[in-house]
Structure formats: C-alpha cells, structure tokens
NUFIVO-222119 format. One record per residue (C-alpha): residue in one letter; x negated, y, z. Coordinates in Angstrom, 3 decimals. Example, Ala and Ser with C-alpha at 12.3 -4.5 7.8 and 13.67 -1.06 7.14 Angstrom:
REM residues 2
(rec "A",(-12.300,-4.500,7.800));
(rec "S",(-13.670,-1.060,7.140));
//
This chain:
REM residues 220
(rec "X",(-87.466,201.755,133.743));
(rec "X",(-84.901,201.769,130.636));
(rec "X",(-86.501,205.358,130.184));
(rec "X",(-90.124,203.729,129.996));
(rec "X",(-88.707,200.948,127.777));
(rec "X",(-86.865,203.647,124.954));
(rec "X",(-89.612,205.304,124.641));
(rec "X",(-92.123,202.528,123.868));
(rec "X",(-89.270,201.358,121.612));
(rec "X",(-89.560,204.426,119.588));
(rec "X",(-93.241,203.942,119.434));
(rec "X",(-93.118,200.997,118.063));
(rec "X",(-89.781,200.860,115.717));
(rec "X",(-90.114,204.698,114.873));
(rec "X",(-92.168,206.388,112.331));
(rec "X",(-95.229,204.894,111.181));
(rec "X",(-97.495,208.182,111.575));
(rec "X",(-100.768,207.942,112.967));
(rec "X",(-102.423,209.901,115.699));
(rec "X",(-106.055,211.116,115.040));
(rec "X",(-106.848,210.187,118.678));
(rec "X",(-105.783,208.565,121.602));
(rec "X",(-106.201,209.300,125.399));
(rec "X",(-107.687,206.459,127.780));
(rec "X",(-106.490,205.996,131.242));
(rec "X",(-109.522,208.365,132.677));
(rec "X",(-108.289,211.089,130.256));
(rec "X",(-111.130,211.031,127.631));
(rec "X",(-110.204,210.815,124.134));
(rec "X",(-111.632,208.148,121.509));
(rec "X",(-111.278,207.937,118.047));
(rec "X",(-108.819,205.427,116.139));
(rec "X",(-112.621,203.831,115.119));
(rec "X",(-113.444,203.185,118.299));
(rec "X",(-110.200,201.638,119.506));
(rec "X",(-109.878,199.844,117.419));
(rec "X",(-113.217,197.578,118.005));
(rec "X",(-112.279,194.364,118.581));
(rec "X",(-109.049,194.184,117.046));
(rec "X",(-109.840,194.479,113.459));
(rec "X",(-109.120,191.054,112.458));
(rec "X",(-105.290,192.016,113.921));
(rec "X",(-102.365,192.806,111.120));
(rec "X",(-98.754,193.543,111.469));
(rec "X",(-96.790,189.985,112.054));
(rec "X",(-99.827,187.930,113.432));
(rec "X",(-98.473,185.298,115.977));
(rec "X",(-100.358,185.193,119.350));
(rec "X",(-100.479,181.980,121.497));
(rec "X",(-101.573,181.366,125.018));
(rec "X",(-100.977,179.726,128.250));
(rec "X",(-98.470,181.237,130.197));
(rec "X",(-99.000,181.532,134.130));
(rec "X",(-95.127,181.465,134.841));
(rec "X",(-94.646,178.889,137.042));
(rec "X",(-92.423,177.258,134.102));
(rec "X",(-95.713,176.767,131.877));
(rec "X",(-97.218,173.556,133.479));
(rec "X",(-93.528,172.000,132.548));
(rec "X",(-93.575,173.281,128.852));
(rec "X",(-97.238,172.259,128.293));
(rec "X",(-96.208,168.386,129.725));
(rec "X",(-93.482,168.129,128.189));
(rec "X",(-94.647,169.222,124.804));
(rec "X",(-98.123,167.878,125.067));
(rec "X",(-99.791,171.416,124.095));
(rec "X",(-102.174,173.664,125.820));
(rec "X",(-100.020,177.028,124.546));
(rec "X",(-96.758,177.736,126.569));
(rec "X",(-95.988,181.091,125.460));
(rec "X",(-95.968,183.111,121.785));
(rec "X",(-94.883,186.601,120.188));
(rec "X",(-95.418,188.465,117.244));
(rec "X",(-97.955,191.554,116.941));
(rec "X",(-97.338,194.884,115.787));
(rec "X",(-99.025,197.872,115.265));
(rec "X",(-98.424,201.161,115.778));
(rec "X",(-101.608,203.635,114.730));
(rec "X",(-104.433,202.143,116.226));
(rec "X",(-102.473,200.537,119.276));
(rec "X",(-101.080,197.136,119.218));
(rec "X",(-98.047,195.380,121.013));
(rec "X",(-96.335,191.688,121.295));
(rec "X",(-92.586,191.898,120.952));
(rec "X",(-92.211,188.725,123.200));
(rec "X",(-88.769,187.209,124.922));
(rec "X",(-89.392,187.284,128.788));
(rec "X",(-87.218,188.727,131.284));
(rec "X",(-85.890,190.366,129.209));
(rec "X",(-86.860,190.720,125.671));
(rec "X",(-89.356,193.700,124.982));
(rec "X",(-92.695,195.246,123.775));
(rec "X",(-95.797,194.662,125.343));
(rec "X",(-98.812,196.426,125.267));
(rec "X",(-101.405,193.900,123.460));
(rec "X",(-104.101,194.090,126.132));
(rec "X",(-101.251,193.773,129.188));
(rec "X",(-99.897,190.517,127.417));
(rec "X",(-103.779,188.896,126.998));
(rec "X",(-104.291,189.477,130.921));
(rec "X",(-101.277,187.686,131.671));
(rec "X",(-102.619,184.527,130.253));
(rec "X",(-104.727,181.907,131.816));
(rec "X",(-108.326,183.633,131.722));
(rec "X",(-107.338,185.735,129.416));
(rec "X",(-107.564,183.534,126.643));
(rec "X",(-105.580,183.758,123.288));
(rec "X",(-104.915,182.584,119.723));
(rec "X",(-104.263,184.329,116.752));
(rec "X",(-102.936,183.075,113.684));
(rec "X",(-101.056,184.048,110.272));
(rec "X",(-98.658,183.243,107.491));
(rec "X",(-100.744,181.960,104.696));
(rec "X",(-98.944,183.938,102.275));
(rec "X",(-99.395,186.988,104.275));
(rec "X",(-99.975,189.043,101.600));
(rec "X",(-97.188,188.562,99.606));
(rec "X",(-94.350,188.927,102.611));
(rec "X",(-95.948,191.180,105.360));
(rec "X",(-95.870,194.228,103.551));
(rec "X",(-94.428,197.547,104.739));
(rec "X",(-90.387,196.438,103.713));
(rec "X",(-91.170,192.863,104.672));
(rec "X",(-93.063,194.459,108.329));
(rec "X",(-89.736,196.740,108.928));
(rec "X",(-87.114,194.190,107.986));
(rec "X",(-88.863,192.139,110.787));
(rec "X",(-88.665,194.942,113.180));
(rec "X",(-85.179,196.031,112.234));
(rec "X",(-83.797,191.923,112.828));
(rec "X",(-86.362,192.521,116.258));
(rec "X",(-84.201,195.357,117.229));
(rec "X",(-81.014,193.278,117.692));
(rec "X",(-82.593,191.070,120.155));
(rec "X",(-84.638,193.747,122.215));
(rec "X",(-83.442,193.738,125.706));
(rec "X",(-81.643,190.377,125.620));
(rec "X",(-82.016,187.926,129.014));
(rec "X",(-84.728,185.305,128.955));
(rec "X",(-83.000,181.991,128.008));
(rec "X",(-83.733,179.724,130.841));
(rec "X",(-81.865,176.899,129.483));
(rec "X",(-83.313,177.044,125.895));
(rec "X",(-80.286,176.863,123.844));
(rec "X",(-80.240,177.752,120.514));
(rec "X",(-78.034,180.594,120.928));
(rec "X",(-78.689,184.234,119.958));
(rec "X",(-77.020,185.064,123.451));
(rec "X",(-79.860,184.976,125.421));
(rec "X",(-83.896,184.503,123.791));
(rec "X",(-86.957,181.981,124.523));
(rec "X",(-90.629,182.972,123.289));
(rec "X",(-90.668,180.943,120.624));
(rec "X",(-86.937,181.037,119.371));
(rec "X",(-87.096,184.999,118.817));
(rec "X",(-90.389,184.610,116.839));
(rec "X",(-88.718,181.420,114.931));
(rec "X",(-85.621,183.451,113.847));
(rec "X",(-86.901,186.563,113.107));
(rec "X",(-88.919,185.074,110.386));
(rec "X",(-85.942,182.961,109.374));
(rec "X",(-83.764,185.756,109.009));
(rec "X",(-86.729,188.116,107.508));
(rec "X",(-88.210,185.411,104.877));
(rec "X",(-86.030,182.649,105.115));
(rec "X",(-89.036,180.829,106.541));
(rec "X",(-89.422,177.890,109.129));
(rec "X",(-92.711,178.034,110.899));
(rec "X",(-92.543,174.504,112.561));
(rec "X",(-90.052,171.963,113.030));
(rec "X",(-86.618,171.969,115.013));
(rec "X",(-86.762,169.566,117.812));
(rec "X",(-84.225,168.446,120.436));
(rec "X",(-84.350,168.669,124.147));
(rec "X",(-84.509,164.710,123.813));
(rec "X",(-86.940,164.441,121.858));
(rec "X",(-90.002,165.452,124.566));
(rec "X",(-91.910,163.367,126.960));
(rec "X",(-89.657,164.453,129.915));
(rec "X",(-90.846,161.518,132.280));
(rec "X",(-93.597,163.885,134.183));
(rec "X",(-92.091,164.897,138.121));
(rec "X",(-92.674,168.230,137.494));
(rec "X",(-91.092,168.478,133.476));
(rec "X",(-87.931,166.381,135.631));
(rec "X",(-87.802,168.775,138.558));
(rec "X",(-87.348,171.786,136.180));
(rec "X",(-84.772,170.600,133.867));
(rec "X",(-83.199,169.207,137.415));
(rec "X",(-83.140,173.072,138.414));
(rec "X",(-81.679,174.214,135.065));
(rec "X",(-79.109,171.392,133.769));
(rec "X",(-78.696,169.182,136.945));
(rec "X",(-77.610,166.069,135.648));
(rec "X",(-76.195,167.013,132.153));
(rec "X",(-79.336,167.320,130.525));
(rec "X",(-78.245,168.269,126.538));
(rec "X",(-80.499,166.199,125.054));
(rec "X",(-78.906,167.258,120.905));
(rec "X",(-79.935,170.976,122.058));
(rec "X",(-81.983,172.250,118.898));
(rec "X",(-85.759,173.159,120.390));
(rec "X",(-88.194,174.987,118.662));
(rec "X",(-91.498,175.044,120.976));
(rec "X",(-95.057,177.402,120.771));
(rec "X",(-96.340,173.783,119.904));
(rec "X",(-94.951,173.434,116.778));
(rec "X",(-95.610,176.685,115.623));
(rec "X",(-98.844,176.722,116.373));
(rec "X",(-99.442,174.011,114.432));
(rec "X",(-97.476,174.800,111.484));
(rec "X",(-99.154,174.513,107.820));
(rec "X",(-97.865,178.009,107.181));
(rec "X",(-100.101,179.468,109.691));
(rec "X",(-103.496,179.874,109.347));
(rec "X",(-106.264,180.777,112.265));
(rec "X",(-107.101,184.549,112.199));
(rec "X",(-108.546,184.824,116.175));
(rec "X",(-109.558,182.569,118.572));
(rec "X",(-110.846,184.066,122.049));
//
C-alpha cells in the first residue's frame, strides 16, 4: 500500500512530462484526445464538491445546511486527473474513483475568478509543494484547526492560504452551526462527549462553495 501510494505521489508531484498515450484497464491504448473527452473544461487547482456517502455526511450537510459534504482540489498530470483530498489519510485520488464515491455520482466544479493570474505553472507547484507537507496526515475527526491531523475542507482552505494568501470562504466556529438535529448531536456526542469546543475555528465545503472567489466551471 505505501508502495502504491509513492508512486502515484511521484505521478502527480514529479515531472510535468506528458505521455503520448495511455493504457485502459482492457489493455488498449487511446490517445491523450480521446481521454481527455469530457474533462476539458478541468484545469490545475479547480475545487470539486459533492456529497459524501461516509456515514459522517448526513451530520455535516444538517448541521451546515448544504447539500456538499466533501471537497478537494484537482490536478493534472498529462491527460489524467486526480483530487488531493484529506480522508483517511490524506492522499491522491484518481478523478473518476473520487466522482463514484459520491452520491450518484454527482459533482461540482468550480474556480478562482482570478484563475489566470495565480494558477500558473509556479503558482500550480507552490500549491503542490505546501500539498506535500500534508500528504499522508490522519483524517481529523474532531475538526480542529490544527495542521496535526486534516479535514476536506481545511487542507483545501490552507493550501490556498499559504499559496496566495487567499481565503475562499469564511472561518466559522463549531458553535456557530445548527447542531440541534439527533443525528448532528449523536456525532459530536461520539467525538467530544460533553465538552463540545464550541470557539473551535471551522471552515466547511459550504462556505467554500459559495465563496465570491469561486466561480462555476462544471456542474454534473
């Protein structure tokens, strides 16, 4: 497994070479054109959104009154892409792998509206190289606003802090969400007990998604 994980590591964070052609899983070969159908709209940075299936999503979506539980950023490497996402832990996914884990496969995509001017090559690599120091870090369960351990939309928050000294949507605290719902209550019962840290600094898929910096790019 940490074998399987370097290497797509060094897929995506290596060189930026491209192959002429790529292999599909029945071993014929297509070009980069014909990959790449579908995806064309997709750049380097984009910010995917959809609704988790975790069994933590219903929670987040109550508690934050938004249909989108779970984030990442895309990258792309050739004609491939992958979502650097914080799960358990924090890694690369393979862009059609993290669509099929959401709820009917549906997703969002959306971009900085100043794209242009930040996303290029330096600006892409600066992002990876901040990425790097968080790859492989534990899934923060309790959301704190730590860099010990990483929650979907914290990594993608601070690694465009820390690239661009931007803030894509609002800091929150814990307090400050509709936590009255049985099920939002039985979940922060499993991960605070009874000393629920309501000053905790929050940043949720909600208020990225719906940050004025971000415009809509993909919707399917």
């Amino acid at each position: 497994m940490k074998t399987s994980l370097y290497l797509l590591f060094i897929l995506l964070f290596g060189c930026n070479s491209r192959d002429p052609q790529t292999t599909q899983n029945d071993g014929t070969k297509v070009s980069n054109k014909e990959e790449k159908q579908g995806t064309t709209s997709l750049k380097n940075g984009d910010l995917i959104f959809h609704t988790s299936q975790s069994r933590q999503s219903q929670a987040i979506q109550l508690a934050t009154n938004s249909k989108y539980s779970h984030m990442g950023i895309i990258y792309q490497k050739g004609n491939q892409y992958f979502v650097y996402e914080a799960v358990q832990p924090v890694k690369i996914t393979p862009l059609k792998t993290w669509i099929n884990r959401g709820e009917a496969g549906k997703y969002v995509v959306k971009r900085l509206k100043n794209a242009e001017e930040l996303l290029t090559a330096s600006g892409i690599q600066k992002m990876k190289m901040i990425g790097k120091q968080h790859l492989n870090k534990d899934y923060d369960l309790r959301f704190e606003w730590s860099d010990n351990k990483m929650y979907c939309s914290e990594l993608v928050w601070k690694v465009y802090k820390e690239a661009f000294n931007i803030e894509i949507g609002q800091l929150e605290r814990l307090g400050d969400f509709d936590l009255s719902d049985p099920i939002v209550q039985q979940k922060l019962k499993e991960r605070y007990g009874n000393q629920l840290p309501k000053e905790e600094l929050v940043i949720t898929p909600d208020q990225m998604f719906n940050s004025e910096k971000l415009v809509l790019v993909e919707e399917k």
